[in-house]
Backbone of each chain as ProteinMPNN parsed JSONL, in Angstrom:
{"seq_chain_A": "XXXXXXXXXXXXXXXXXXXXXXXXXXXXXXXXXXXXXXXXXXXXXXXXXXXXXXXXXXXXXXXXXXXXXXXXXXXXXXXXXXXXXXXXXXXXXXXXXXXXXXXXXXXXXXXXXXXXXXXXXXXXXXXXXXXXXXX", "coords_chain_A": {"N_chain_A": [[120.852, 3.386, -27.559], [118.035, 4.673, -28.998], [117.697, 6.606, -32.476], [115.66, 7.481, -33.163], [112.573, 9.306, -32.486], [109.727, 8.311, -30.461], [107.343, 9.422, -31.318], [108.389, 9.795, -34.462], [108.857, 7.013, -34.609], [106.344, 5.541, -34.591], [105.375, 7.176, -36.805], [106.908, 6.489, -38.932], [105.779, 3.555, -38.848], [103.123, 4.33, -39.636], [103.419, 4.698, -42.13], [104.162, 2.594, -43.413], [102.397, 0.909, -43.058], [100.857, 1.954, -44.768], [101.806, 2.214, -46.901], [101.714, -1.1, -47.639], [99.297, -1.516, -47.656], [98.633, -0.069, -50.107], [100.268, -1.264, -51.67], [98.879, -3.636, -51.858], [96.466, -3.279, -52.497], [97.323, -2.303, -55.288], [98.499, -4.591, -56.447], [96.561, -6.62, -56.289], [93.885, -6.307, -56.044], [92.991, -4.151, -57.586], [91.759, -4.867, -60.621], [89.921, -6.518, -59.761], [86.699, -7.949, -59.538], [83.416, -6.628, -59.325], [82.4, -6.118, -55.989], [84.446, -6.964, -54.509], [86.402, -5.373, -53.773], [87.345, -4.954, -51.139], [89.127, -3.422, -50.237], [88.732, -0.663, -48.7], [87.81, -0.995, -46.048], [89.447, -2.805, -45.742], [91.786, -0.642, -45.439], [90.79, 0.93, -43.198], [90.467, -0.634, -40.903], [93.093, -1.319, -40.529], [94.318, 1.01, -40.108], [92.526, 1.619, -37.37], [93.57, -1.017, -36.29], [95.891, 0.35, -35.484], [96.035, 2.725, -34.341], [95.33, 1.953, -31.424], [97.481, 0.292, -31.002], [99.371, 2.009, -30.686], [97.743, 4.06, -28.624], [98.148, 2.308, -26.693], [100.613, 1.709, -26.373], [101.424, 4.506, -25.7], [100.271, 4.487, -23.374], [101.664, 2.951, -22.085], [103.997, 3.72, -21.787], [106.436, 5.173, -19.863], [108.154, 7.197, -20.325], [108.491, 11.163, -21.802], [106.641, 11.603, -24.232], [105.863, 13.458, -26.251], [106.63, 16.916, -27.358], [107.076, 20.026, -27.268], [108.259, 20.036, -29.974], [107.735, 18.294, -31.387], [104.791, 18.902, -31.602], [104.996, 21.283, -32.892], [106.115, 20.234, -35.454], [104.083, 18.486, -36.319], [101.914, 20.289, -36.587], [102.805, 21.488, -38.782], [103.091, 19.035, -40.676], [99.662, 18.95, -40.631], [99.36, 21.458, -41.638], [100.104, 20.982, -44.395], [98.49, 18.97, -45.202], [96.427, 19.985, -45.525], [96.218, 21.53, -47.259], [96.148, 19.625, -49.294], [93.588, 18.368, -49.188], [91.796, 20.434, -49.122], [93.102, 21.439, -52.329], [91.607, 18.947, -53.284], [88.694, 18.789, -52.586], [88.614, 21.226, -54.14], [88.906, 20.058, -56.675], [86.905, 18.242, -56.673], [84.459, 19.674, -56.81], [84.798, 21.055, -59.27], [84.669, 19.332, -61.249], [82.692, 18.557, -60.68], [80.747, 20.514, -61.173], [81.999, 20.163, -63.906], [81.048, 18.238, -65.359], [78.554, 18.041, -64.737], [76.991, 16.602, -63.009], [77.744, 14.005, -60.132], [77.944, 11.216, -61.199], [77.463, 8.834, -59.36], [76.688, 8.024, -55.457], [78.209, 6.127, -54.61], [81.063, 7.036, -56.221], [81.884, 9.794, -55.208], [82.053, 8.782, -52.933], [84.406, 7.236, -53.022], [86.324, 9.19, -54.387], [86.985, 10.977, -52.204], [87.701, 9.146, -50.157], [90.576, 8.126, -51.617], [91.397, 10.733, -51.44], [91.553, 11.24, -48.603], [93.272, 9.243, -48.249], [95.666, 9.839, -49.733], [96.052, 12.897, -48.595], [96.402, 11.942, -46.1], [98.94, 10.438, -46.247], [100.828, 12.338, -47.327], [100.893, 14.114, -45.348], [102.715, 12.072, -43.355], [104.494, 12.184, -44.567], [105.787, 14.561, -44.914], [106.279, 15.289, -42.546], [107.771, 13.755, -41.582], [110.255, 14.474, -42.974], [110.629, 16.883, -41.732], [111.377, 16.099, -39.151], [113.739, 14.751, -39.838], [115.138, 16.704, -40.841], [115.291, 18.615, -38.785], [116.624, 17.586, -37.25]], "CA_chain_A": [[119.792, 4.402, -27.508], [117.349, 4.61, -30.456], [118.113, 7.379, -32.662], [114.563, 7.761, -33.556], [111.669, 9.022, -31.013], [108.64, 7.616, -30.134], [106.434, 10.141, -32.669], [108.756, 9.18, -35.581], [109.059, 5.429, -35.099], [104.892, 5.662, -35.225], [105.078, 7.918, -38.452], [107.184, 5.131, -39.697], [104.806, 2.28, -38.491], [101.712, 4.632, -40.809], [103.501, 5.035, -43.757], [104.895, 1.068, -43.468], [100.87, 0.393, -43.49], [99.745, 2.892, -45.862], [102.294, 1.242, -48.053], [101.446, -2.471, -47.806], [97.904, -2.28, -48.023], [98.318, 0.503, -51.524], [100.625, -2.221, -52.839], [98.633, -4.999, -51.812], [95.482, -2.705, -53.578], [97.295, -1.911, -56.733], [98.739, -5.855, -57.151], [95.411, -7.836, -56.201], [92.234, -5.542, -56.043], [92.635, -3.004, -58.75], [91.414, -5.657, -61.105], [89.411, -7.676, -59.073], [85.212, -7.45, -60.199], [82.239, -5.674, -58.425], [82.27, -6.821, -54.544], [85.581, -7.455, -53.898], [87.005, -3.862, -53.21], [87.468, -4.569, -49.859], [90.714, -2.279, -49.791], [88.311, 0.492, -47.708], [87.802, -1.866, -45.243], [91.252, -3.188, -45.23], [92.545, 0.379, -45.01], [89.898, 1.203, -42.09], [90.867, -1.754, -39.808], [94.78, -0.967, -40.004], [94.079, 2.635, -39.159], [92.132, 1.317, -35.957], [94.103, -1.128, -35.207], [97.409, 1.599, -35.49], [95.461, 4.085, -33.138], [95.051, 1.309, -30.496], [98.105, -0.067, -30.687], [99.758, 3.507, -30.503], [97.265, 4.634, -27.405], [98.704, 1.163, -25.706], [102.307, 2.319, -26.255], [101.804, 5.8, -25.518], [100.175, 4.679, -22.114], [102.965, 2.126, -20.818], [105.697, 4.771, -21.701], [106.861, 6.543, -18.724], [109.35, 8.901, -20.975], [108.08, 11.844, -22.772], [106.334, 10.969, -25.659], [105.729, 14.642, -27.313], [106.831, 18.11, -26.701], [106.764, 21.246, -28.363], [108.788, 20.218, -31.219], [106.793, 17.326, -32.278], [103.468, 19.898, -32.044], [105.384, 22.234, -34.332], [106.221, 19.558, -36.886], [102.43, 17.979, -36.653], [101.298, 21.27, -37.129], [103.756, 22.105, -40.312], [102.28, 18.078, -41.636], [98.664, 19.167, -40.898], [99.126, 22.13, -42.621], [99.996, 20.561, -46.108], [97.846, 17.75, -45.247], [95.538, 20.419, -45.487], [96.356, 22.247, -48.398], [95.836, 18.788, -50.46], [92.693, 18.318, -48.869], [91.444, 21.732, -50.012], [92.872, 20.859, -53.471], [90.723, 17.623, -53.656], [87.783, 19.351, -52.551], [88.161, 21.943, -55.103], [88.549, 19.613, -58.044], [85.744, 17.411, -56.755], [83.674, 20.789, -57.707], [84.997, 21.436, -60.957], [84.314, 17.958, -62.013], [81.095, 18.335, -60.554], [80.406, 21.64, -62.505], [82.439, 20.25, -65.557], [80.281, 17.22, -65.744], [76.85, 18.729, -64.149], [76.316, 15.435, -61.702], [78.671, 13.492, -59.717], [77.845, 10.326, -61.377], [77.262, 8.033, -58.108], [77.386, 8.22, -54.64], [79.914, 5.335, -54.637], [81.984, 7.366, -57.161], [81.806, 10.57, -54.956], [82.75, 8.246, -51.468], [86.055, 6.755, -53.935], [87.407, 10.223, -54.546], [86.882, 11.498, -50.839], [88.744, 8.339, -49.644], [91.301, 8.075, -52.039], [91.969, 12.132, -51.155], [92.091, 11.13, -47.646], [94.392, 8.397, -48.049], [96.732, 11.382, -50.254], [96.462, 13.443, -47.304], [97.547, 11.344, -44.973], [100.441, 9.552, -46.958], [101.575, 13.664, -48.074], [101.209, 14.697, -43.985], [103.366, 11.43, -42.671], [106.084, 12.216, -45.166], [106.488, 16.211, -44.705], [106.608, 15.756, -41.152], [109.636, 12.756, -41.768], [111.262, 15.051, -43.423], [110.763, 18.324, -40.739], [112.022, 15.34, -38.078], [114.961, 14.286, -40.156], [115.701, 18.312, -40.927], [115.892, 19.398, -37.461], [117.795, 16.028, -35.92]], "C_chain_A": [[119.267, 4.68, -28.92], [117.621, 6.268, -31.355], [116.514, 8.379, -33.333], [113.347, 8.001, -32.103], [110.792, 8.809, -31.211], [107.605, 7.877, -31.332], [106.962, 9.744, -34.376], [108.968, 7.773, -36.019], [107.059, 4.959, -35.205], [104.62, 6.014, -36.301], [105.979, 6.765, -39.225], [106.376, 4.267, -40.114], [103.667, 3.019, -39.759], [102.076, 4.459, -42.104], [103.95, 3.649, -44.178], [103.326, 0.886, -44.147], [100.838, 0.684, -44.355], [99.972, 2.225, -46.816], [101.887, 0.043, -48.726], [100.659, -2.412, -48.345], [97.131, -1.167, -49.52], [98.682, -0.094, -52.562], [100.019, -2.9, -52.774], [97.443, -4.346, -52.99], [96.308, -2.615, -54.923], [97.856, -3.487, -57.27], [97.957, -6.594, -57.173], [94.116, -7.383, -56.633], [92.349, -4.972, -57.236], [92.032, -4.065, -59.987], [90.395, -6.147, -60.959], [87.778, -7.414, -59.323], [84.95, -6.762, -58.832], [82.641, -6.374, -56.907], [83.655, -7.021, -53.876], [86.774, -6.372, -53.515], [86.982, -3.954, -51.75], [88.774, -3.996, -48.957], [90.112, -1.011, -48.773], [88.195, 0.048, -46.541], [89.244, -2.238, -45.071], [92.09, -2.142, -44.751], [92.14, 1.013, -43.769], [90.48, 0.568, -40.622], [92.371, -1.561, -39.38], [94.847, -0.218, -39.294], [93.622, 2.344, -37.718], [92.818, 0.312, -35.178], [95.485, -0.464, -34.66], [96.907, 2.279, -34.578], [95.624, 3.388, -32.073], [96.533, 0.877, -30.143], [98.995, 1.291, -30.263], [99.398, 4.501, -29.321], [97.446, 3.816, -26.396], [99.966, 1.693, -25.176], [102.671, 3.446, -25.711], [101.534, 5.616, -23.298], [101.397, 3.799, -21.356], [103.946, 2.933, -20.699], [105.34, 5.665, -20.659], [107.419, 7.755, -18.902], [107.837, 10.157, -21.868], [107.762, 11.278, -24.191], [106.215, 11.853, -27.031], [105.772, 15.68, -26.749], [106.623, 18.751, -27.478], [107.739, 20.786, -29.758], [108.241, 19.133, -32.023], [105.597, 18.118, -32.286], [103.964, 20.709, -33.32], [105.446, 21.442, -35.28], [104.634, 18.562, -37.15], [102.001, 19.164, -37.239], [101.742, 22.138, -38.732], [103.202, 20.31, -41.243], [101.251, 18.445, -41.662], [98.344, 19.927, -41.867], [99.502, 21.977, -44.333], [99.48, 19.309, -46.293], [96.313, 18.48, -46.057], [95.174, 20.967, -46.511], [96.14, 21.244, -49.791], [94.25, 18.466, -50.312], [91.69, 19.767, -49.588], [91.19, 21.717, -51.501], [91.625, 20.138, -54.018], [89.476, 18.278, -53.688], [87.212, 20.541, -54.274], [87.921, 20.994, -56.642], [87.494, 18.806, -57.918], [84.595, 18.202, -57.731], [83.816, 21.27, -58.719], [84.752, 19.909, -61.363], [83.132, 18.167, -61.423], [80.673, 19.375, -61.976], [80.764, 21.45, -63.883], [81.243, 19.224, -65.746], [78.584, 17.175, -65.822], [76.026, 17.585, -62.755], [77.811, 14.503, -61.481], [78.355, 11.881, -60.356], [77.324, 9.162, -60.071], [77.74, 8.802, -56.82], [78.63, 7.586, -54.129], [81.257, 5.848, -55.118], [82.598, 8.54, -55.888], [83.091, 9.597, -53.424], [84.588, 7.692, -52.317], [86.825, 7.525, -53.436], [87.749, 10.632, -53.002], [87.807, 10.245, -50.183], [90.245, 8.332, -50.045], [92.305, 9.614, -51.41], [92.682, 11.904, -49.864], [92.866, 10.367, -47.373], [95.482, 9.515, -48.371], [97.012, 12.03, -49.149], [97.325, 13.19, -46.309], [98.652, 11.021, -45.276], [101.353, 11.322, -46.948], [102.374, 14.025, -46.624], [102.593, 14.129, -43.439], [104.808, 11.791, -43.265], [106.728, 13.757, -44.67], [106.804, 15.973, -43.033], [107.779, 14.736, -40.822], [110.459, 13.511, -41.969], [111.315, 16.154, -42.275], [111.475, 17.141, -39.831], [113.589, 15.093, -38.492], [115.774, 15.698, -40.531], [116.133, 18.927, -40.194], [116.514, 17.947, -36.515], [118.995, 16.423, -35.758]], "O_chain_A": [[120.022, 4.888, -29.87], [117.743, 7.185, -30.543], [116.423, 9.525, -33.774], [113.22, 7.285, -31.109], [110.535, 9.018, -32.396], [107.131, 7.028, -32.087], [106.187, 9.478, -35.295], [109.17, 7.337, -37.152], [106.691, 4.045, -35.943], [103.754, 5.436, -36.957], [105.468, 6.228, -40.207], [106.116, 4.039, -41.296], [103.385, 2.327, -40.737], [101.336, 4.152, -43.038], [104.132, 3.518, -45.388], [103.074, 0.76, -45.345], [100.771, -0.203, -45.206], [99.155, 1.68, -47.558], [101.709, -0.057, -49.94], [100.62, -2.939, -49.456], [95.977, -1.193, -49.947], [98.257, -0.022, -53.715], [100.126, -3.502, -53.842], [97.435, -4.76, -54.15], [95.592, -3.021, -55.838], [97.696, -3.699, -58.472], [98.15, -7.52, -57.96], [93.388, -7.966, -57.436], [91.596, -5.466, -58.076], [91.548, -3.088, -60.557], [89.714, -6.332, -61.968], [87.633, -6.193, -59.262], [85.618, -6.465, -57.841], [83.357, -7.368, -57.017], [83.761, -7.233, -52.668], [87.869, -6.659, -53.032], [86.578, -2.97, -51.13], [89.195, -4.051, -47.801], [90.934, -0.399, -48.092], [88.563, 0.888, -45.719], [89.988, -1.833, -44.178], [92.958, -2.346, -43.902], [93.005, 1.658, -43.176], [90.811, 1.156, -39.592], [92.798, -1.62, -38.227], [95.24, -0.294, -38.13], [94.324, 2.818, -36.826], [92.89, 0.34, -33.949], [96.019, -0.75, -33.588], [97.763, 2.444, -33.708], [96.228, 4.108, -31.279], [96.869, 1.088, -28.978], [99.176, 1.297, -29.046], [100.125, 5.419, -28.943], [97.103, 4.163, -25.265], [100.303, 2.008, -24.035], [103.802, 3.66, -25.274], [102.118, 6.16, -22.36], [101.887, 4.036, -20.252], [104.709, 2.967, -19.734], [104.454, 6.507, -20.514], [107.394, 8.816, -18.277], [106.707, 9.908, -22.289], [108.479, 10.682, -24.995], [106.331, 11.517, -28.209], [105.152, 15.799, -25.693], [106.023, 18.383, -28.488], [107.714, 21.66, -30.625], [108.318, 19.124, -33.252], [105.161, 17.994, -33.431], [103.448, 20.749, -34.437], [104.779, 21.819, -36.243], [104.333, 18.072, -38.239], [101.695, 19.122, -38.431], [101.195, 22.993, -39.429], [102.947, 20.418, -42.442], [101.016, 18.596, -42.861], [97.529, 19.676, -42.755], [99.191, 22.754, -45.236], [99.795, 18.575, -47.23], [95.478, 17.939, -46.782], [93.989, 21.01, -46.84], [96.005, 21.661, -50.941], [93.639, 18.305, -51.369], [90.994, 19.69, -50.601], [90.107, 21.84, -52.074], [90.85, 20.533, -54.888], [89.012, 18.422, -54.82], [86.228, 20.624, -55.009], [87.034, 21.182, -57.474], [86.958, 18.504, -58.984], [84.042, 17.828, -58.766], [82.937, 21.992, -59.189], [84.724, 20.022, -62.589], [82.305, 17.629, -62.16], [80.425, 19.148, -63.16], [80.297, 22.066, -64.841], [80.373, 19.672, -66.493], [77.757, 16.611, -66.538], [75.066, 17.706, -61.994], [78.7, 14.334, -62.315], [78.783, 11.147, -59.465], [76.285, 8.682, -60.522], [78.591, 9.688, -56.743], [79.615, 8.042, -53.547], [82.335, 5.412, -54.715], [83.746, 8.297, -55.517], [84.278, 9.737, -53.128], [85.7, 7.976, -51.872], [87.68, 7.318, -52.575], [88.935, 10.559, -52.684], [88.81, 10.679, -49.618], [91.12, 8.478, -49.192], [93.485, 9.61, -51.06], [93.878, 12.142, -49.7], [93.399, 10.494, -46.27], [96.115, 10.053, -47.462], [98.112, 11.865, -48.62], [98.335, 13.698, -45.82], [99.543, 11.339, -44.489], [102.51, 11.352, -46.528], [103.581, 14.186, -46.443], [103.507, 14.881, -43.099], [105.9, 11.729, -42.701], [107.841, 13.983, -44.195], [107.668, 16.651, -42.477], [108.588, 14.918, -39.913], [111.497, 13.467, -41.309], [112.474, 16.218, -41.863], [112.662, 17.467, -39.853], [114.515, 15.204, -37.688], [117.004, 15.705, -40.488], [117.068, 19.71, -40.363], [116.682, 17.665, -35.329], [119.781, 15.751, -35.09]]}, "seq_chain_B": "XXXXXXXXXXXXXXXXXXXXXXXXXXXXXXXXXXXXXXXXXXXXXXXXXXXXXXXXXXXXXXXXXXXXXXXXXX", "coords_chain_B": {"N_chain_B": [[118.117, 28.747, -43.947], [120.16, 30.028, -41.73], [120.983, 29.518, -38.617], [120.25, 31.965, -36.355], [120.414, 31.575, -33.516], [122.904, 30.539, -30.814], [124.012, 28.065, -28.817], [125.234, 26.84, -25.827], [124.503, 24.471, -24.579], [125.493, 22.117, -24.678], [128.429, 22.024, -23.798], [127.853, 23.022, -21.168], [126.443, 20.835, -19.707], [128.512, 18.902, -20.53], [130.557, 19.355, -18.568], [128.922, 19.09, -16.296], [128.873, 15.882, -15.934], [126.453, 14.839, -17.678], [123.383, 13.513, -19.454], [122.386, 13.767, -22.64], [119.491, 12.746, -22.234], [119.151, 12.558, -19.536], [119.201, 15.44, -19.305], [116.595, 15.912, -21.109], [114.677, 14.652, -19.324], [114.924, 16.368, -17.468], [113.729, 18.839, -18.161], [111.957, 17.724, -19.632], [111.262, 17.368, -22.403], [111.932, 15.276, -25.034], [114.873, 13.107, -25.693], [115.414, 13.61, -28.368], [114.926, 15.958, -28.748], [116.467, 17.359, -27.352], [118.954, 17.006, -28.346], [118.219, 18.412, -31.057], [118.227, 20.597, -30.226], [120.841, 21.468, -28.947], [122.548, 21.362, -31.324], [121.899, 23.205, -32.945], [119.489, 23.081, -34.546], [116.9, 23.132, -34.075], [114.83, 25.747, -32.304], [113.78, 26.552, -29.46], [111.388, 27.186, -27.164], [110.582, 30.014, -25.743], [110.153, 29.26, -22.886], [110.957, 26.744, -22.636], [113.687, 27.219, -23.019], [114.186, 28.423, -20.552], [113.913, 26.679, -19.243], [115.801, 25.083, -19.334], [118.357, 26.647, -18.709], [117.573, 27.079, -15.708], [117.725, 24.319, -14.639], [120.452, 24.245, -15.414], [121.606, 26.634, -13.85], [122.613, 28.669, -14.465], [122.592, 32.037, -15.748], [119.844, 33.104, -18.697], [121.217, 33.979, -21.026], [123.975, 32.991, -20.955], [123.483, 31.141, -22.013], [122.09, 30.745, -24.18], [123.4, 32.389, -27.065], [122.255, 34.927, -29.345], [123.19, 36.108, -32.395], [122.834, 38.361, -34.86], [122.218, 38.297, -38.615], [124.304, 39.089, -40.844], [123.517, 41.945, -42.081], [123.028, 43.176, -45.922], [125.793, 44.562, -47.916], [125.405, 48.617, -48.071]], "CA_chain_B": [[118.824, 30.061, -43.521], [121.249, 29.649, -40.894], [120.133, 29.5, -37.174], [120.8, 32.836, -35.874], [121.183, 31.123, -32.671], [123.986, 29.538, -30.72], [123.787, 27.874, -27.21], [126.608, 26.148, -25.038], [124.178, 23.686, -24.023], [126.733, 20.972, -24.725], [129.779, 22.521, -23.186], [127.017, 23.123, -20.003], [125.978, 19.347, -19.763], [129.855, 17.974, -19.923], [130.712, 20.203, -17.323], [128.563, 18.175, -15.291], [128.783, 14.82, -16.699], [124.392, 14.951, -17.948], [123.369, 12.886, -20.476], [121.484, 14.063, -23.573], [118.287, 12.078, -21.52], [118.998, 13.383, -18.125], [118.575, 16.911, -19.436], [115.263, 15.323, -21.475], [113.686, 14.644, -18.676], [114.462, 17.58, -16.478], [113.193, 19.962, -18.868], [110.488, 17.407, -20.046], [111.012, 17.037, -23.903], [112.554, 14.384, -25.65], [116.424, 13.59, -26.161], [115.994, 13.772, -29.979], [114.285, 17.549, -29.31], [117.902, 18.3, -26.89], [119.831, 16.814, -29.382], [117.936, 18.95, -31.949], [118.55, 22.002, -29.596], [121.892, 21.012, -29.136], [123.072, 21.371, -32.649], [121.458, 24.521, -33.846], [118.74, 22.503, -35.75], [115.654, 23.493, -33.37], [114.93, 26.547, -31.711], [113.222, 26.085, -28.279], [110.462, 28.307, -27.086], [110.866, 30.745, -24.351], [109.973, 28.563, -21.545], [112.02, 25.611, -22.44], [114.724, 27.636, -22.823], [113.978, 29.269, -19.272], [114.475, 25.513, -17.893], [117.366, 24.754, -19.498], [119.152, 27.739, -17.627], [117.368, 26.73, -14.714], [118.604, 23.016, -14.71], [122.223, 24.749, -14.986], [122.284, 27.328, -12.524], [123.166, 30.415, -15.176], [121.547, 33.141, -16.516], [119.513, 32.64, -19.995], [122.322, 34.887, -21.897], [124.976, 32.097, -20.764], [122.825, 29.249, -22.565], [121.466, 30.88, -25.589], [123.965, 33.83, -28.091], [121.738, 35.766, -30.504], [123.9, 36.718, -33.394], [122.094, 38.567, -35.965], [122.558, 37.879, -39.249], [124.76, 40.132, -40.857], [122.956, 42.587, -43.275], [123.645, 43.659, -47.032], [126.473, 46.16, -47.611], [124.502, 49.141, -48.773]], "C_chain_B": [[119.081, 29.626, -42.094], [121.181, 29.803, -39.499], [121.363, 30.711, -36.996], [121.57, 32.848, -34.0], [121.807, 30.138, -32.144], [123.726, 28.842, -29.296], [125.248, 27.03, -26.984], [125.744, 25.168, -24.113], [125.385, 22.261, -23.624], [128.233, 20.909, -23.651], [128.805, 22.192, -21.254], [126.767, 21.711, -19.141], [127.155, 18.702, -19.751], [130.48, 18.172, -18.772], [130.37, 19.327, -16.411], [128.161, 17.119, -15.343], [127.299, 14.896, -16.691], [124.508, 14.537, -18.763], [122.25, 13.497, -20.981], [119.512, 13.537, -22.532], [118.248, 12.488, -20.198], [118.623, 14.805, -18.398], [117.621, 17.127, -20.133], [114.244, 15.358, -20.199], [113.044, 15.54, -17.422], [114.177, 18.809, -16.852], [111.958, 19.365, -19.741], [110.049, 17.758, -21.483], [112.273, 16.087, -23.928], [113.934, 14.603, -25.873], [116.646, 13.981, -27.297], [115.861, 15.462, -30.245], [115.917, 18.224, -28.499], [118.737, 17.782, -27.802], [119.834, 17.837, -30.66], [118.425, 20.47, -31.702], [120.182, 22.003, -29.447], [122.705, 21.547, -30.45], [122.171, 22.213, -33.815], [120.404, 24.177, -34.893], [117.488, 23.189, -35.417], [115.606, 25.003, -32.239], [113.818, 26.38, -30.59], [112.897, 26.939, -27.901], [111.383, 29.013, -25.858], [110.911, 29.822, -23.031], [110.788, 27.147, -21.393], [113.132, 26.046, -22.482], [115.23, 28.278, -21.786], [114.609, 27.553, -18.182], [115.609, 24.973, -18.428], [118.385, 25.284, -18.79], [118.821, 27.272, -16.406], [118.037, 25.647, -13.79], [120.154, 23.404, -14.207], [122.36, 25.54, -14.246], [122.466, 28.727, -13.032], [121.67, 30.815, -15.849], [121.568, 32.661, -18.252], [121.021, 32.765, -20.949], [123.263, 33.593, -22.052], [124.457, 30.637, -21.598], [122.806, 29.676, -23.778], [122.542, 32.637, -25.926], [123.117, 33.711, -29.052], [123.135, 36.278, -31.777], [123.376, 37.281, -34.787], [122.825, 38.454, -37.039], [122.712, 39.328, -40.385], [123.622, 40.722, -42.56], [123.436, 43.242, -44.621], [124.852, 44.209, -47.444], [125.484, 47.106, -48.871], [124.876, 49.969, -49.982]], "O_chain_B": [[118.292, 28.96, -41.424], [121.635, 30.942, -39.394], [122.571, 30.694, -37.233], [122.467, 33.481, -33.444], [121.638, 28.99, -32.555], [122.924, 29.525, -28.659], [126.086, 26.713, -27.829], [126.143, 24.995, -22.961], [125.83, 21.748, -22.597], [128.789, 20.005, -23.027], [129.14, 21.349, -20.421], [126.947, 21.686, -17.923], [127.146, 17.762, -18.956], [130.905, 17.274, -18.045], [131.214, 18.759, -15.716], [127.034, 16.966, -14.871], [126.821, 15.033, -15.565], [125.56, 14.769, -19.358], [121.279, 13.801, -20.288], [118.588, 14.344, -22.43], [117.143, 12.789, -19.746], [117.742, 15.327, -17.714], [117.299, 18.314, -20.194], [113.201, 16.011, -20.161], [111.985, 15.639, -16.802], [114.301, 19.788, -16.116], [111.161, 20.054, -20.377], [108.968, 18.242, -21.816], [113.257, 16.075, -23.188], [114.402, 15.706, -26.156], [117.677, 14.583, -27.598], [116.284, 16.133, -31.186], [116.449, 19.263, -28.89], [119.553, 18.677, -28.021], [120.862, 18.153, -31.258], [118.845, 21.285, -32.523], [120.678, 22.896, -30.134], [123.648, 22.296, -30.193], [121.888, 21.987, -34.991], [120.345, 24.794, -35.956], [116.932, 23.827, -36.311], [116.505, 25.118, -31.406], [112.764, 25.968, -31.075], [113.673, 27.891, -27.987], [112.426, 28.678, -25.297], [111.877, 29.858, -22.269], [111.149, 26.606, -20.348], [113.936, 25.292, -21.933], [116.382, 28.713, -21.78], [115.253, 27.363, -17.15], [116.366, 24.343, -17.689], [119.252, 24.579, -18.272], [119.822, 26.945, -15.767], [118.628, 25.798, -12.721], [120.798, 23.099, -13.203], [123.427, 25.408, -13.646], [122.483, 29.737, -12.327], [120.567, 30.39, -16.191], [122.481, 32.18, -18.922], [121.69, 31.84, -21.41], [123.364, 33.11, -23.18], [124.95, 29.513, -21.695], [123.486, 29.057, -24.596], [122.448, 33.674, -25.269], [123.028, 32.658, -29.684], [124.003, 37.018, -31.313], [123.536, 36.588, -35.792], [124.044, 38.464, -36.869], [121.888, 40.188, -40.693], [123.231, 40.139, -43.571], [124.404, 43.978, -44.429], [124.848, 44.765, -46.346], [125.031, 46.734, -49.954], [123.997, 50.484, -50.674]]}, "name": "protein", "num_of_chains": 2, "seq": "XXXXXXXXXXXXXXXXXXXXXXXXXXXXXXXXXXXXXXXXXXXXXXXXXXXXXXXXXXXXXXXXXXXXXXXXXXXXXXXXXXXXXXXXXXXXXXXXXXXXXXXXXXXXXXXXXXXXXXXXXXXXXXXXXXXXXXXXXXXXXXXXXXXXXXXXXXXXXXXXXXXXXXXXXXXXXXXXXXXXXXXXXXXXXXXXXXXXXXXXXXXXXXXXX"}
């Protein structure tokens, strides 16, 4: 019997991705010239195909897949998913105001991705840890 | 800070040979969340704690001890 349930061997599976394709970005791409940033794209396509494969799994399972104690610990990751999100936001606007223009819209879409990658990576972990806290 | 409460889920469930997953699915959360309840890690709302008793046959009291947590000396 697995000692892990269904919601945490998924939060595994995101943060496995998130991983690969930040190392594969910081050992191949970060370097790499104009055009070839296709780490937003690479990170896009995982995400969709993770949702799909995840709304496959969730439908063949006959067991419980989430109860109230996986809502409480989503809702304790959202909320410091949220609180970095906030962050980001705010320093976007002090670098706006420190600087007086955001430099590009490319520059602007970067930070807003990069944040939301942060987010997510911050969420999957706090809520590992609330799973592995109350086991 | 130290779960103020205790349950005899465990004791309840050998009683009548039930497996961690049999009492999952007849209260309709996960074994890792009765395991969690189980072992003073998770505290389980009102209503799951209404079918846990149910499942067994006893009154709430008999599933779930409150023990407040003792206060200062003043």
């Amino acid at each position: 019997m697995s000692r892990l349930s269904f919601q945490e061997k998924m939060l595994w599976a995101q943060l496995l991705g998130i991983g690969v394709v930040v190392v594969f970005y910081g050992r191949y791409l970060v370097h790499a010239g104009p055009g070839h940033h296709y780490f937003h794209a690479l990170l896009l396509l995982l995400l969709f195909l993770f949702g799909s494969v995840r709304l496959i799994a969730r439908r063949r399972s006959g067991n419980v897949v989430e109860d109230e104690r996986d809502h409480s610990i989503a809702s304790i990751g959202a909320r410091w998913s949220n609180v970095i999100l906030w962050l980001g936001i705010a320093l976007i606007l002090v670098l706006y105001w420190d600087h007086g223009s955001m430099h590009s819209a490319h520059f602007v879409i970067g930070i807003l991705f990069h944040l939301l990658v942060l987010a997510g990576s911050v969420r999957i972990i706090r809520e590992l840890v609330a799973y592995r806290m109350s086991a | 800070m130290k779960n103020p409460l205790r349950n005899t889920i465990r004791e309840l469930r050998a009683a009548r040979s039930m497996t961690q997953q049999e009492l999952a699915e007849l209260i309709s959360v996960t074994r890792q969340t009765v395991n969690a309840i189980e072992g003073d890690k998770y505290s389980p709302s009102l209503e799951v704690a209404f079918r846990i008793a149910h499942v067994f046959g006893v009154p709430l009291e008999q599933v779930f001890q409150y023990s407040p947590p003792r206060s200062r000396a003043k």
